[in-house]
C-alpha positions in Angstrom: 0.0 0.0 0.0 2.6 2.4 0.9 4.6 1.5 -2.2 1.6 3.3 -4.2 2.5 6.5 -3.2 5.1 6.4 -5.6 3.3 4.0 -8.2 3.4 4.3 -12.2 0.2 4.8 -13.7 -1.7 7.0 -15.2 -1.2 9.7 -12.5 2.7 9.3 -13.0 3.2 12.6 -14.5 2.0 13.9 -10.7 4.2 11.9 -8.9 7.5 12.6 -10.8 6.6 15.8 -10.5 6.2 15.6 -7.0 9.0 13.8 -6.6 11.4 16.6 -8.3 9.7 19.3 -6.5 10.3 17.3 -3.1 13.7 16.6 -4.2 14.8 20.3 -4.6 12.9 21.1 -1.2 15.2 18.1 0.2 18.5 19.6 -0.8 17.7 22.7 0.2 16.7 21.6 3.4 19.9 20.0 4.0 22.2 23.2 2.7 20.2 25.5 5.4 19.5 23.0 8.6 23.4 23.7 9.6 22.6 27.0 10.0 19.7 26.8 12.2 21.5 26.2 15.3 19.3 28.7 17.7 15.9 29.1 19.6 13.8 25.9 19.2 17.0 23.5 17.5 19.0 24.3 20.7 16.9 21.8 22.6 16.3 19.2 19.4 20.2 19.3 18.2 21.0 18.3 21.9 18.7 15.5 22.4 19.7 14.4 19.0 23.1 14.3 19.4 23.4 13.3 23.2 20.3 10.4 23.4 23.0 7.7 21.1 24.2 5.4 23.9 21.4 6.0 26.1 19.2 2.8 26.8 15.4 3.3 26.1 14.4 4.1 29.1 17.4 6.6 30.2 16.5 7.9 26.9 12.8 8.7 27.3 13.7 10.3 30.8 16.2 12.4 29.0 13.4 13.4 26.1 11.3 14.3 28.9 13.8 16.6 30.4 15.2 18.5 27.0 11.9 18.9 25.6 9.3 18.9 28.1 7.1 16.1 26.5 6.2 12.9 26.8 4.8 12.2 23.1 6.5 8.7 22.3 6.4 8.6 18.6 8.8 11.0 17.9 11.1 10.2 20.8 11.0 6.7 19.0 11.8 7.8 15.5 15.0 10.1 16.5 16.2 7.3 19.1 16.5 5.0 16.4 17.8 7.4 13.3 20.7 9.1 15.9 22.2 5.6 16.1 22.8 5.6 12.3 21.5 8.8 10.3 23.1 12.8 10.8 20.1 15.0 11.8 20.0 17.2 9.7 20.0 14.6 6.3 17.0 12.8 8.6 14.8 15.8 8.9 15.6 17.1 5.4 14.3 13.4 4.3 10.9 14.0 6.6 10.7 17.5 4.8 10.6 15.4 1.7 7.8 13.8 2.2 6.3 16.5 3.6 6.0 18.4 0.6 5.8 15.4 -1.6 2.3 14.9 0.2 1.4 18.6 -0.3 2.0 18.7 -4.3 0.7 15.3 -4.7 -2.7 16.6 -3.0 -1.9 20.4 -5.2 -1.8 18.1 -8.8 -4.7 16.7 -7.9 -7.1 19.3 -7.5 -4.9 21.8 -10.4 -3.4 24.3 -8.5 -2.5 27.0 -10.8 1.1 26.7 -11.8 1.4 30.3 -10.3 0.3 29.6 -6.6 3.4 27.0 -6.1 5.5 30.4 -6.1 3.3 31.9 -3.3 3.5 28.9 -1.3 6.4 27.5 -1.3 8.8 30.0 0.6 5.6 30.2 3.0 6.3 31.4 6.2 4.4 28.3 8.0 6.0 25.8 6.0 9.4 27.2 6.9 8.7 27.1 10.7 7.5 23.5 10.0 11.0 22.7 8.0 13.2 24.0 10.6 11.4 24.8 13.5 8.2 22.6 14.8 10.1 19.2 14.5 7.5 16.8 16.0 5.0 19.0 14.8 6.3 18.7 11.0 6.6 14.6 12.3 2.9 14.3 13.4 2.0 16.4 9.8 3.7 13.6 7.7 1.8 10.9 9.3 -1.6 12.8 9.0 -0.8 13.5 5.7 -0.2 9.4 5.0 -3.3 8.5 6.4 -5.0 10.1 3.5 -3.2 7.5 1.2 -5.1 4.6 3.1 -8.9 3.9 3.2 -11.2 2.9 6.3 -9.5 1.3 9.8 -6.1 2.2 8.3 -6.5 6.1 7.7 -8.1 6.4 11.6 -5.0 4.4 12.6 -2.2 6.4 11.1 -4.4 9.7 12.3 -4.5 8.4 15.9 -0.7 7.4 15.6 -0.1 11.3 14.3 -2.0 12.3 17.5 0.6 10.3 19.9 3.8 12.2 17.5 2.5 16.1 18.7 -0.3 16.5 21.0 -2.0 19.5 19.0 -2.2 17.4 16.0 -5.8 16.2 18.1 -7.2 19.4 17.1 -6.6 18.7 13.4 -8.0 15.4 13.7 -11.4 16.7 15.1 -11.3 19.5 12.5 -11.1 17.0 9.5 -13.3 14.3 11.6 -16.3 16.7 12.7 -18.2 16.1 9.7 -18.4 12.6 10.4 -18.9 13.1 13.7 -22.4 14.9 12.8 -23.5 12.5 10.0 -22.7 9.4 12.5 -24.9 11.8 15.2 -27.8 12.1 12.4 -28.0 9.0 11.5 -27.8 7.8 15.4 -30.9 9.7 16.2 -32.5 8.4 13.3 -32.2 4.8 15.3 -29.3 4.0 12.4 -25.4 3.5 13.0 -23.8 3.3 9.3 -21.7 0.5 8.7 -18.7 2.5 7.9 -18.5 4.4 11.5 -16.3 1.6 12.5 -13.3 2.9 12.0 -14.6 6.6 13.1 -15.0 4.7 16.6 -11.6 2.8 16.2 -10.3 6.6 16.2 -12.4 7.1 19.2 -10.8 5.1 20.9 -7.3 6.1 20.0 -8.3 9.4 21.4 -9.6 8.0 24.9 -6.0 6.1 24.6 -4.2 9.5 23.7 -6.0 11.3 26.7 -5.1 8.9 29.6 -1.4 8.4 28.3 -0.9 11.4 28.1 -3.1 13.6 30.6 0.1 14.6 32.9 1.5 16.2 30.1 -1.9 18.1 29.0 -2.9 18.8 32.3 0.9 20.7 33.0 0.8 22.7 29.9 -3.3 23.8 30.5 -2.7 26.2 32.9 -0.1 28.2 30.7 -2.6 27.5 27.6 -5.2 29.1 29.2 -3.5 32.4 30.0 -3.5 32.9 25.9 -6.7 32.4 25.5 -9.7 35.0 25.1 -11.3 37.0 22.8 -8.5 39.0 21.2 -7.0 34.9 20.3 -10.2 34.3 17.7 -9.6 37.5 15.8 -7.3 35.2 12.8 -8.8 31.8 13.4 -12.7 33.0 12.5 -10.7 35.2 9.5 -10.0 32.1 7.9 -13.2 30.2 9.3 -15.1 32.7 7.3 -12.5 32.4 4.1 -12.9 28.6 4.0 -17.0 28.8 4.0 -16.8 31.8 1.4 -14.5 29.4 -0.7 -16.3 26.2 0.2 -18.6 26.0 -2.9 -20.9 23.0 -2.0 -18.8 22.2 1.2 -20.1 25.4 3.2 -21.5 23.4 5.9 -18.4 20.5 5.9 -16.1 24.1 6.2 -17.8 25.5 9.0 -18.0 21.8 10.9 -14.3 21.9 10.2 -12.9 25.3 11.0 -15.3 26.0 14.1 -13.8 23.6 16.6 -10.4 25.3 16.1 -11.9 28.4 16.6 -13.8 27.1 19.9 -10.6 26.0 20.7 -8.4 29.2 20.5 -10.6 31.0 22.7 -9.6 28.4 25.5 -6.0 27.5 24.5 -4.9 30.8 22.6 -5.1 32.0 18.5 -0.8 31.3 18.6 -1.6 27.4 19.1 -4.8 27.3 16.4 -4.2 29.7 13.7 -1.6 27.3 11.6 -4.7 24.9 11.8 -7.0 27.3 10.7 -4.8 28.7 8.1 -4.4 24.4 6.7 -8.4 24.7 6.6 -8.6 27.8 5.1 -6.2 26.8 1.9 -7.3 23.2 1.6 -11.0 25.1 0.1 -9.4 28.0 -1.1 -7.0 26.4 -3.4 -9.7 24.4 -4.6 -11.6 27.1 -5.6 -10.7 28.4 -9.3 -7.4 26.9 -8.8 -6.5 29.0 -6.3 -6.5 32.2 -8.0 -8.7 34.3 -5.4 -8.1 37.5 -3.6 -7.5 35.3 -0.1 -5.4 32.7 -1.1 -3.5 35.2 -3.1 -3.7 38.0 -0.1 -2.4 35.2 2.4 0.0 33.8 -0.1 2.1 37.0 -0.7 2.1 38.0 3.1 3.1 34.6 4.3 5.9 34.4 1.3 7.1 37.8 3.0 7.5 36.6 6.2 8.8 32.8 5.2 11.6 34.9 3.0 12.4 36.8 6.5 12.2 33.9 8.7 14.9 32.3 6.1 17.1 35.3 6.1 16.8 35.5 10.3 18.3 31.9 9.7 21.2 32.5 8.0 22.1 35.9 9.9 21.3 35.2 13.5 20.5 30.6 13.6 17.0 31.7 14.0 14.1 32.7 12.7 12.6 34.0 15.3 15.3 36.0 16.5 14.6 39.6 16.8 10.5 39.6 15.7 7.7 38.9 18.0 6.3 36.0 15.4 2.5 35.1 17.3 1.2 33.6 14.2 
């Protein structure tokens, strides 16, 4: 199954294309990682580089203690790649398939040609690439899951849930229109055959919440001092772009973008907005190709600030260094 995503067939223009695209994003990665030494790669660059040698458990203790989190599938993936890859050829490679899943899903639904150039120097992207490591990790496995059908695609979207907690409020974005047809068709005294897998991913989230309640319950407090009002100013901006955008879907938008927005008002707009912002452009670049005042508004202010976060890289080994990013 997995050997499909890179099968020959009649879509095999799309995934050489892909592949190439992914390929330059891959060497490019690996020329700029070295210079990203600062802000969030001073804690990964030291796990990385001082967890080879450690037995499992030593190690997980140690993960625990250099990055303040207890999310296992990560801490699994770079405790076995440290004993045999360098880091920064090893993230370059999940970057790869990163935006290999990206284009692949941008063929599909004919992105204009002219969009990839707003996109791809986008400022969220670049955080992902360099900055949010298990973040970017928990992305490329919820990105996979869309290869798969049924049990399969809930399994790989629970497993992206146990790589970065705050993947969960993806999930129930993209799962909250199920959620309301399964509820319809409950009250109609009918459960569908195919909400099996919906409640496999159920319980994958019950699973998620009890292995990992210390480590939400010690990070809610400092959540909830960023929440309010002022923190669903950018996540209902782009709530209301994806409806507008949404062509047949409007409902299916709003079902998907309104948790997140619930959300920020509890946990702050800083945490939500790159969800949002994934919701927003996943109707917007379906709509006329993506050649629309949003997509193009957002496109040319994100490229702005992905070029700066770049240059901030290569000056000062951060991108953050010097701006108050918040979203």
């Amino acid at each position: 199954m997995v050997l499909s995503l890179f099968a020959l067939h009649k879509n095999t223009k799309n995934y050489l294309a892909a592949f190439f695209i992914s390929g330059l994003f891959f060497l490019g990665s690996i020329l700029i990682f070295p210079f990203f030494y600062g802000g969030d790669q001073i804690a990964y660059r030291g796990f990385y580089d001082e967890v080879v040698g450690l037995n499992l458990l030593e190690a997980f203790y140690f993960y625990r203690e250099k990055l303040g989190t207890f999310e296992p599938v990560y801490f699994l993936f770079v405790y076995f790649c440290s004993m045999f890859f360098d880091k920064n050829i090893i993230l370059s490679l999940v970057n790869f398939f990163l935006v290999y899943f990206v284009v692949l899903w941008m063929l599909r639904v004919k992105v204009n040609p002219c969009i990839y150039l707003l996109l791809f120097p986008n400022f969220y992207l670049m955080v992902l690439f360099f900055s949010a490591e298990r973040l970017k990790f928990a992305l490329v496995i919820f990105l996979l899951s869309f290869f798969f059908r049924g049990i399969l695609r809930y399994f790989f979207q629970g497993i992206s849930i146990f790589a970065h907690v705050q993947v969960v409020m993806l999930v129930v974005a993209e799962r909250s229109s199920s959620f309301a047809f399964i509820l319809k068709r409950v009250a109609r005294g009918r459960l569908p055959y195919s909400s099996f897998g919906f409640f496999v991913l159920l319980f994958f989230l019950f699973i998620f919440l009890f292995v990992m309640r210390n480590h939400i319950l010690g990070k809610l407090p400092y959540y909830l001092d960023n929440g309010g009002f002022r923190s669903l100013v950018k996540p209902l901006l782009f709530m209301m772009a994806a409806v507008f955008y949404a062509k047949d879907e409007k409902f299916k938008a709003f079902l998907s973008s309104f948790p997140l927005v619930l959300m920020s008002f509890f946990v702050g707009g800083e945490r939500i907005v790159i969800f949002s912002y994934f919701v927003f452009m996943y109707y917007g670049l379906r709509y006329n190709g993506g050649i629309n005042f949003a997509v193009l508004l957002a496109g040319a202010y994100f490229s702005f600030r992905g070029i700066d976060f770049i240059c901030r890289v290569l000056k000062f080994g951060d991108g953050f260094y010097g701006v108050a990013y918040d979203s």
